[in-house]
SEDRENPA-823561 format. One line per 2 residues: number of its first residue (from 1); for each residue x, y, z of C-alpha. Coordinates in pm, 1 decimal. Last residue first. Layout:
<sites>
NUM	X Y Z; ... .
</sites>
This chain:
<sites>
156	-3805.1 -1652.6 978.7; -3653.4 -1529.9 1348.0 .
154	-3363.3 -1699.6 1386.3; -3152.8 -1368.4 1378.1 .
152	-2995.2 -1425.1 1023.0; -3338.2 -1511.2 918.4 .
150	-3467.7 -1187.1 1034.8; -3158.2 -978.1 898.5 .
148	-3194.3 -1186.7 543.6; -3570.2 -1047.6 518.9 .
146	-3396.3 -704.9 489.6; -3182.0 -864.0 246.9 .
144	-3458.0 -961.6 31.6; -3666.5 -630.3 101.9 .
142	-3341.3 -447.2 -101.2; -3446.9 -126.2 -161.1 .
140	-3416.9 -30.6 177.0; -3030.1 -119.5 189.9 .
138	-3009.3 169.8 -123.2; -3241.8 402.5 30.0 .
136	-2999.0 346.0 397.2; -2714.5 389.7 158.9 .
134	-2815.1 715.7 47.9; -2951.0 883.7 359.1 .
132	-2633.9 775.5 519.5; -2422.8 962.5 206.2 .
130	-2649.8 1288.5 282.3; -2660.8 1284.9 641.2 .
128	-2279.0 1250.5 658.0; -2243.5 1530.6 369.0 .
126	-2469.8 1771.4 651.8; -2281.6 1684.0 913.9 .
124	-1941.9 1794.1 712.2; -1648.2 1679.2 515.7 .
122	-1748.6 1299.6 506.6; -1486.3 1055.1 434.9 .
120	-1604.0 715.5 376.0; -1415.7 415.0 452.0 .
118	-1671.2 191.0 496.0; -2027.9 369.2 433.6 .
116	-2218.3 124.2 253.7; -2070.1 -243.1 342.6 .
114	-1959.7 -261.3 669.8; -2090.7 57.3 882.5 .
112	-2454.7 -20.5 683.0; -2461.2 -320.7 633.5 .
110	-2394.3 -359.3 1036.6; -2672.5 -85.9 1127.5 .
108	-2878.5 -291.8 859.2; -2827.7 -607.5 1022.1 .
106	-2871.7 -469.2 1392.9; -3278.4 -432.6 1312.8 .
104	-3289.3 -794.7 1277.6; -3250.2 -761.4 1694.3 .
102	-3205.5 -1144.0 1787.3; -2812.3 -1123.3 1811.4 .
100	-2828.9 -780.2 1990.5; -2909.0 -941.2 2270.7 .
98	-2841.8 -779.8 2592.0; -3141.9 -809.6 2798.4 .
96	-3452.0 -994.5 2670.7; -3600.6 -821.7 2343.2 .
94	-3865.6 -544.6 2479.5; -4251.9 -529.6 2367.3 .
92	-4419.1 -266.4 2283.0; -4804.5 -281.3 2160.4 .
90	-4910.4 19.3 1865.1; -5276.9 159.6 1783.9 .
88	-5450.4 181.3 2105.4; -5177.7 207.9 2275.3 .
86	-5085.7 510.5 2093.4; -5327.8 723.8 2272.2 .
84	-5228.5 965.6 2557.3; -5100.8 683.0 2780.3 .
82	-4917.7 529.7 2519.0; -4707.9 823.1 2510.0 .
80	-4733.8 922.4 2880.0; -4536.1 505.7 2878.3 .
78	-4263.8 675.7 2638.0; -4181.1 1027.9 2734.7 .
76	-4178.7 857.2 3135.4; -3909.1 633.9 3012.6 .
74	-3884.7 231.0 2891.7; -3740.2 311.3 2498.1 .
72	-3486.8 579.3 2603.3; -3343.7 359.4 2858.0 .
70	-3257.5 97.5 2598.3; -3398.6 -258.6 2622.9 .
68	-3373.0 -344.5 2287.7; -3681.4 -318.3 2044.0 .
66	-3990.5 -515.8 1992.2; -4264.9 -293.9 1809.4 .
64	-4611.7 -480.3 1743.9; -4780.2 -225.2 1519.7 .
62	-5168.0 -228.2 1445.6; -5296.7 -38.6 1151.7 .
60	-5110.8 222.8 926.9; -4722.0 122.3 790.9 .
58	-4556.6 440.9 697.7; -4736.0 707.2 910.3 .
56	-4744.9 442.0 1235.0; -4361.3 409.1 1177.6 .
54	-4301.5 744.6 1155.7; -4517.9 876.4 1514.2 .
52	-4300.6 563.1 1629.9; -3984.3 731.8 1454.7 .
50	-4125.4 1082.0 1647.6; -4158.4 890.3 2000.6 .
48	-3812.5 737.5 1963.6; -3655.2 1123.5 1913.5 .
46	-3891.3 1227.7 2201.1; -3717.3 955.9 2436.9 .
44	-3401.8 1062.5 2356.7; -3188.7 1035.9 2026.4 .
42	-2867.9 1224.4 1992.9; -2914.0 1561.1 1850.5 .
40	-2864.5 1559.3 1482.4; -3208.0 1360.5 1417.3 .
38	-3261.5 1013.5 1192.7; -3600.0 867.6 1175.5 .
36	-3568.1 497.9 939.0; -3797.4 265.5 860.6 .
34	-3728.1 -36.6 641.5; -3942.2 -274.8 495.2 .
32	-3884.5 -638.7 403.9; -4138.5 -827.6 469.2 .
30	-4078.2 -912.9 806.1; -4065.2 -558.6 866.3 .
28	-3751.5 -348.3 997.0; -3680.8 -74.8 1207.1 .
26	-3517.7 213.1 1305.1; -3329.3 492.8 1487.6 .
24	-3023.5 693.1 1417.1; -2871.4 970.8 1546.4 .
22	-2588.1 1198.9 1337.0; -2320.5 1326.6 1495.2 .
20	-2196.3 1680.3 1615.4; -1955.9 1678.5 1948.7 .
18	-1664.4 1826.2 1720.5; -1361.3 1701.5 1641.2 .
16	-1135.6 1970.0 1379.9; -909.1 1770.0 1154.0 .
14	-571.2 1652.0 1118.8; -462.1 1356.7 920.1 .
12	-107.0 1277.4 1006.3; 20.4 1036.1 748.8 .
10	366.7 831.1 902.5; 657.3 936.5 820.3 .
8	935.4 681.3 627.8; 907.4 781.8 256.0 .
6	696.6 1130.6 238.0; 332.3 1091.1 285.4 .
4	166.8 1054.9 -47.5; 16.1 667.0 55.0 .
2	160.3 355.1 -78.0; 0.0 0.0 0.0 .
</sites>
């Protein structure tokens, strides 16, 4: 492998850190769907109440979410939310402890580190959102791998 630093220095890449990122949140369908809310701030309770407010807009009717046992997901935000309505419309249930090995969901954050965005350099926030919003449109247009992630977690 050759790089442009001179022979015998290591590269120094320097650039400006910065608390920015990009959140993430989503889910996945048995057949093959993928929803995705994605916020600069990191994601709290609110942020997990707007992709459920997301997921009801994109699939209407009766949702059974199961999601990891994050703090976000078992707050105050979240059980007022069901309070004021969404239990009518949407049951939670939580996968048992740490197991991100039954989470399908964890195939597209791994497609997506691994396989979309490897090695990508973004300049900016808003290039990040831009190339993630990309390859998450590219991984959603693929149901078959999305059914993959179920399979891959015993779950087909």
């Amino acid at each position: 492998m050759s790089t442009w630093a001179p022979r015998g220095h290591t590269p120094v890449l320097r650039h400006l850190l910065t608390r920015d990122h990009l959140s993430l949140i989503g889910g996945v369908t048995r057949d093959g769907r993928l929803v995705v809310h994605q916020q600069r701030p990191a994601i709290n309770s609110a942020g997990a109440t707007a992709f459920l407010d997301r997921l009801h807009a994109a699939i209407p009717g009766k949702l059974r979410v199961i999601w990891d046992g994050a703090s976000i997901h078992r707050s105050q935000v979240i059980r007022q939310y069901l309070a004021d309505g969404a239990a009518r419309w949407l049951r939670l249930e939580a996968l048992p402890g740490y197991a991100p090995e039954l989470n399908p969901a964890e195939g597209v954050w791994q497609s997506l580190k691994q396989t979309e965005l490897p090695n990508r350099s973004c300049t900016s926030l808003v290039d990040l959102e831009s190339q993630a919003d990309a390859a998450l449109a590219r991984i959603g247009a693929r149901p078959a791998l999305i059914r993959a992630f179920f399979r891959h977690a015993g779950l087909s």
